[in-house]
N, C-alpha and C positions, 0 to 999 in steps of 0.2 A: 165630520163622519169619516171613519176609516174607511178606505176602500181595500177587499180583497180581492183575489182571484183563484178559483178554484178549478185546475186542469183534472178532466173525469176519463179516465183514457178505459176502453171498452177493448177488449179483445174477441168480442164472441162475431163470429166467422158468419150467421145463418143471418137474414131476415125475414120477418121478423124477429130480433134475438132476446133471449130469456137473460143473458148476459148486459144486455146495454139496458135493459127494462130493470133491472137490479142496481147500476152504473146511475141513473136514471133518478131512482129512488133516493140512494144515498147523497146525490147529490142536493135533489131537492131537501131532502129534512138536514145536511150540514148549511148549506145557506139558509132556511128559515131561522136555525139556529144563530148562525152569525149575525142575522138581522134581526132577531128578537137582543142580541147582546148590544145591537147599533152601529154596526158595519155595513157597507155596501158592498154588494158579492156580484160578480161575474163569473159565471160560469164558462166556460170552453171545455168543451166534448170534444174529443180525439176517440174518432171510431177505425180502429185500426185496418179493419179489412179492406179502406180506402188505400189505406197506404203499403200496400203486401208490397206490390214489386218494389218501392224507393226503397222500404228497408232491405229487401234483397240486394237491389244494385247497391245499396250504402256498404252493408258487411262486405260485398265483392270488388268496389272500390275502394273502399275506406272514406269516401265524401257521398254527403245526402244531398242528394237531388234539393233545390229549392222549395218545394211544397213541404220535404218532410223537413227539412231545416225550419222552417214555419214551424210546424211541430214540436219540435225538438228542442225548438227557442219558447215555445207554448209552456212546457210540461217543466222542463227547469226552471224558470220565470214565475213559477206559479208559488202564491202562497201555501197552497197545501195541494194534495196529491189523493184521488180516489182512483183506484187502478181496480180493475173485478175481469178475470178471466174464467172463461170455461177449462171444466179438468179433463185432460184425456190423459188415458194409462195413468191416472194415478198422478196425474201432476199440472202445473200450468202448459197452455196449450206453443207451439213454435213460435207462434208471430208474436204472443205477449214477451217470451223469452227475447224475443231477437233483436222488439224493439229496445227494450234496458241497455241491450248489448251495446248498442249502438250510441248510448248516451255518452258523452264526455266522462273522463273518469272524476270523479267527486263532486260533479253537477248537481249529485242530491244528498251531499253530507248537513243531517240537520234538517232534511224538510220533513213538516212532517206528512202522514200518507197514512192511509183507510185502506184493508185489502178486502177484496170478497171475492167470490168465485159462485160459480152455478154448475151442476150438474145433473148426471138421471140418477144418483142415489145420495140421499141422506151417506152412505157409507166414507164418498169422496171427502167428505168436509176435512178432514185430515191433513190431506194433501195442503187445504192453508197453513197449518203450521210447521210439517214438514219440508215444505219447498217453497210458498210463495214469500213466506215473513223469513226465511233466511238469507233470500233472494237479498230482497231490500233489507236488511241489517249486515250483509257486505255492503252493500253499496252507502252504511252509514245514514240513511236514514231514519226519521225514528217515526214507527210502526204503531198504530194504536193498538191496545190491549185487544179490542172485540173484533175479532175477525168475523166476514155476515158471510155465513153459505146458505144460496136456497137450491134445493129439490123442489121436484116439481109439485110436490104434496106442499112444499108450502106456499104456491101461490093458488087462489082464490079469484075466478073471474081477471085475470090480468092484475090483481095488486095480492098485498103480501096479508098474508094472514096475523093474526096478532100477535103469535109467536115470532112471524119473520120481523114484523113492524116494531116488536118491543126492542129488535136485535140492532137492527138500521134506526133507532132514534139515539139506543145507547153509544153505538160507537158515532153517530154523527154529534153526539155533543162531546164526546172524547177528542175529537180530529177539530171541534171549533175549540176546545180548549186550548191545544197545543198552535193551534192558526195565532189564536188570543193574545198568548204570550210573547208572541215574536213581531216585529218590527215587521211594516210592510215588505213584503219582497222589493229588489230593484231592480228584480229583470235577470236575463239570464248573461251568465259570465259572455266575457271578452275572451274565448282562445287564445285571441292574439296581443292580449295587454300585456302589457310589460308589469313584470313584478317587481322588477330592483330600476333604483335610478342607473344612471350612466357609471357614476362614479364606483356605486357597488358593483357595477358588470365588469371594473377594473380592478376591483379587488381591492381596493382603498376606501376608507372610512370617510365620511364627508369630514372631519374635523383634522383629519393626517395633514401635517404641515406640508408646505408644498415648498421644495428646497431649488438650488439653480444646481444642473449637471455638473457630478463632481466635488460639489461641498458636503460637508458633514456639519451638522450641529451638536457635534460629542465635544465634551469642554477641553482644550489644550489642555497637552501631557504637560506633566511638571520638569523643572528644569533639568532635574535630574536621568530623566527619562529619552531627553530630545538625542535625538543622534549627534556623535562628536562631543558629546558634554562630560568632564572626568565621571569618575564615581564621590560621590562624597564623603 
């Protein structure tokens, strides 16, 4: 049985939040999916309003705090990616932006990732396709077709009405597709690996003959050629 892991990272700032209850959702219907296909799924929630200040101290330093490092190793590491922010003015909210920011640059070339967002008008759903999926398509990864926004018209008693519900089963079997086809994760990059051997870091092919100081392996001039030798 394949094992995945799915990082569900929540931006919504309130509790109880209409944002992680949507986060929530999507998560549970991509893992029944993946286990109905015969993978084992772990989920890891990243509820960001935890981590407000390390991402501030990180953009002001340049290095995350240990807990958001946890994080940060969580969300790259991860087979697939469900990110859902609340929209204010019109777009994703500060701390959803800030944490991306912070990510290592091409940490998510290739993963793939579920966007949604929640707001107070059906009108915001927009702002998914203008700001949040361009968002992550700089950053290279690849985006599923169905972006889920809910208004608050479409939850029902705390769950999704069959409109929101028909919306979160479609893109959770779009986001186990794209999990499906790719090779388990192997964890999040080494910053500090090395990418070339020693030899390429000197600028020399592993196969370049290796000569003694001073000799040449260019074949002897002809006799004609050698200093002091008439012309012929």
């Amino acid at each position: 049985m394949t094992r995945r892991t799915l990082a569900v990272v929540s931006a919504g700032l309130s509790q109880p939040s209409s944002t992680r209850l949507l986060a929530d959702q999507l998560a549970a219907a991509t893992r029944d999916e993946l286990v109905r296909r015969g993978a084992e799924v772990e989920l890891r929630v990243v509820d960001l309003r935890e981590y407000a200040h390390d991402v501030t101290n990180n953009l002001l330093t340049g290095f995350p705090p240990a807990a958001l490092r946890a994080v940060l190793d969580t969300v790259t590491g991860a087979d697939g990616i469900i990110a859902v922010t609340p929209i204010f003015n019109a777009s994703y909210n500060g701390l959803f932006k800030s944490f991306f920011d912070v990510l290592e640059a091409e940490s998510l070339v290739d993963r793939p990732v579920l966007i949604g967002a929640t707001g107070g008008t059906a009108r915001h759903s927009l702002a998914l396709e203008h700001a949040v999926r361009p968002m992550f398509s700089h950053l290279r990864a690849v985006v599923v077709p169905t972006a889920v926004f809910a208004a608050p018209e479409d939850w029902s008693g705390g769950n999704a009405d069959g409109a929101l519900r028909g919306r979160i089963r479609r893109a959770a079997g779009e986001l186990a597709d794209q999990v499906e086809r790719r090779l388990p994760a192997a964890g999040p990059a080494d910053p500090f690996a090395l990418t070339t051997d020693f030899l390429q870091m000197l600028g020399r092919a592993d196969d370049a003959p290796v000569t003694s100081p001073g000799r040449t392996d260019a074949p002897p001039a002809p006799d004609s050629a050698r200093a002091g030798s008439p012309p012929g």
